[in-house]
C-alpha positions in Angstrom: 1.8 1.2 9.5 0.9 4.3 7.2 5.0 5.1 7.3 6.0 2.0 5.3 3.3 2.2 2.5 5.8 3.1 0.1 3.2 3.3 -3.1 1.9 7.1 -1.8 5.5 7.8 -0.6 6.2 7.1 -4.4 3.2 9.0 -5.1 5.1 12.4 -4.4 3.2 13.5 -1.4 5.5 15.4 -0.7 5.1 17.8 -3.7 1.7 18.0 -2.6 -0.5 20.5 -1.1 -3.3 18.3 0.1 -3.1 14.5 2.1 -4.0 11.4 0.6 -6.2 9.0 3.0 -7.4 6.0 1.8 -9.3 3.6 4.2 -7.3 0.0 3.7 -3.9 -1.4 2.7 -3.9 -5.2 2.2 -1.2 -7.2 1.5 -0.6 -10.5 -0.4 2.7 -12.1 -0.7 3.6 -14.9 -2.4 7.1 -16.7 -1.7 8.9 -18.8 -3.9 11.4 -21.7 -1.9 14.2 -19.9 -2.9 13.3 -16.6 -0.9 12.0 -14.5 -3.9 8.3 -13.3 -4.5 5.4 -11.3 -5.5 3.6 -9.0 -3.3 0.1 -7.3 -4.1 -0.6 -4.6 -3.0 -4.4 -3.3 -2.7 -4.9 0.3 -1.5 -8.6 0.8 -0.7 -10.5 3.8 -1.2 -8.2 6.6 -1.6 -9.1 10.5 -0.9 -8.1 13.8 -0.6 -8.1 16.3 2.6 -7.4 19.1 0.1 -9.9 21.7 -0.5 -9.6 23.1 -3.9 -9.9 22.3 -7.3 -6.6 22.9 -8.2 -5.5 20.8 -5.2 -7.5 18.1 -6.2 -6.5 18.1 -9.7 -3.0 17.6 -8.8 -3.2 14.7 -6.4 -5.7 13.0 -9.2 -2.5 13.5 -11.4 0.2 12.7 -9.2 -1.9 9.4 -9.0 -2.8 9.0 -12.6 1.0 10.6 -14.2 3.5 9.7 -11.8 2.0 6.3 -10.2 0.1 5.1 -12.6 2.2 5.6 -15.8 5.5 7.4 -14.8 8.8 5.5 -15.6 10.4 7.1 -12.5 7.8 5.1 -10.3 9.4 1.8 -11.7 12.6 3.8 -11.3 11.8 4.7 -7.6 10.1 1.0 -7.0 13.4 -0.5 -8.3 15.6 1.0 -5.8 13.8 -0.1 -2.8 14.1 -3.6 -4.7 10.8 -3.8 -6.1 9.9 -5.0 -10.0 6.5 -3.7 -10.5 4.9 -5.6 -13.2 1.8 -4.5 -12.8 -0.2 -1.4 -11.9 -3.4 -0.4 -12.1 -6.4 2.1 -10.5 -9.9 1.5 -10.6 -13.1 2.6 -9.6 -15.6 0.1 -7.6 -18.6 1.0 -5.7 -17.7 5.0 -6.4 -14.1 4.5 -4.6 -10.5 4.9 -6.3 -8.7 1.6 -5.1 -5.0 1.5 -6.2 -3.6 -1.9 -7.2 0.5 -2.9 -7.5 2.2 -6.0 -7.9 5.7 -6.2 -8.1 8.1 -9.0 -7.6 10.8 -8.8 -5.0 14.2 -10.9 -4.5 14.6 -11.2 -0.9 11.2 -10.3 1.7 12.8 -8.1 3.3 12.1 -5.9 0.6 7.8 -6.2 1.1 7.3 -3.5 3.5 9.9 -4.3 6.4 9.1 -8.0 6.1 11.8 -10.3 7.9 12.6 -13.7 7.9 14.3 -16.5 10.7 13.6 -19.8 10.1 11.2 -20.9 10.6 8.9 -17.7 10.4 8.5 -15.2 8.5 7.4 -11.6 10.6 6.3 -7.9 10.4 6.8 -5.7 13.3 4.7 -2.7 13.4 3.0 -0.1 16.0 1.1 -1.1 19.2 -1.4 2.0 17.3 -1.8 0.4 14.0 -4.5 -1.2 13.5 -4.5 -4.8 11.5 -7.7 -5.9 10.6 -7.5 -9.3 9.3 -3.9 -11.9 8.8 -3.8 -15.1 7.8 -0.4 -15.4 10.4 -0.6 -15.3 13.9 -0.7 -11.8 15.8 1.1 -11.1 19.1 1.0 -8.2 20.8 3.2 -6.1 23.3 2.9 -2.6 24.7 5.5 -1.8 22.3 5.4 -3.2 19.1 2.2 -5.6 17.2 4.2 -8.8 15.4 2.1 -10.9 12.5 4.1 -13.8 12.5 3.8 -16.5 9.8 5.2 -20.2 9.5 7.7 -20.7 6.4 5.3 -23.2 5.4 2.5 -20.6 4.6 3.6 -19.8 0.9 0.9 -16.7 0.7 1.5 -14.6 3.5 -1.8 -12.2 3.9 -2.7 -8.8 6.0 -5.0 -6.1 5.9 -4.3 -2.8 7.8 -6.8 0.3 8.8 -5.2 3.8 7.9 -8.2 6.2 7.8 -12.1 6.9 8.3 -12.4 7.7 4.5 -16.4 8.3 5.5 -15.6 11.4 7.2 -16.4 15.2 6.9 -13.7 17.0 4.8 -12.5 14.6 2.3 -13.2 14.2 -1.1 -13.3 10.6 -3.1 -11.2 10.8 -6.1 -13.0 8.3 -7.9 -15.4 10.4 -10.0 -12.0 12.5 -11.0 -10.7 8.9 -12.5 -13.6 8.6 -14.3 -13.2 12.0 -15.9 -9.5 10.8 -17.0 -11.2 7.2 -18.5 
């Protein structure tokens, strides 16, 4: 599941020299009859692995520049057929969480999201771990499926991506604060 979170994709991990974590990655999609939507996205408590300063300070700015205010992240969020109208980090409980809402015009577009009447589904790894759907969760040895009925207008998930409570990582919160 941490492959299709496209917000830290966007977030230009690449350039950096450190790893964001972050602990949770919820979902909330919201479908219109006619197909189209909104989909929130709430990344929960976000750290770095990096271990300098200067490490540090560039991941807090990728987040803050390029994700937060950056044209080229609506740019970026665009082509994958997103329309973010709204974006936002804050700080609760000493934790950076990451919020984006964008709309989309078909669900395919929300993270690998498919739809055949009369369900709407996400297919991800056996290894993934999905802690809390308000669709129905069937699993194989190969693949985990959240399946939801096209009558369910708000389709909801929460996923695990990372022990954010462990040695070596560093909470990017109290650099956010600096930047308020």
């Amino acid at each position: 599941m941490k492959k299709i979170f496209y917000l830290f994709l966007i977030i230009s991990l690449t350039q950096l020299t450190g790893c964001i974590i972050f602990n949770t990655v919820s979902y909330e999609v919201n479908l219109n009859d006619n197909g189209t939507g909104t989909a929130t996205v709430f990344i929960d408590d976000v750290n770095t692995d990096a271990t300098t300063a200067e490490t540090i300070k560039e991941e807090v700015d990728n987040i803050l520049q390029h994700g937060l205010k950056s044209q080229e992240f609506i740019n970026d969020m665009k082509a994958e057929g997103k329309n973010v109208i709204y974006r936002n980090v804050v700080v609760e409980n000493n934790k950076l969480n990451v919020i984006v809402k964008y709309e989309f015009d078909n669900v395919n577009n929300v993270e690998g999201m498919q739809y055949e009447s009369p369900y709407y589904f996400l297919t991800i790894p056996p290894t993934d771990s999905i802690i809390s759907t308000n669709g129905q969760i069937t699993r194989t040895k190969d693949y985990q499926r959240i399946i939801w009925d096209k009558s369910i207008k708000t389709l909801k998930f929460k996923m695990f991506s990372d022990d954010t409570n462990r040695e070596g990582l560093t909470s990017l919160a109290k650099f956010y604060k600096k930047e308020d």
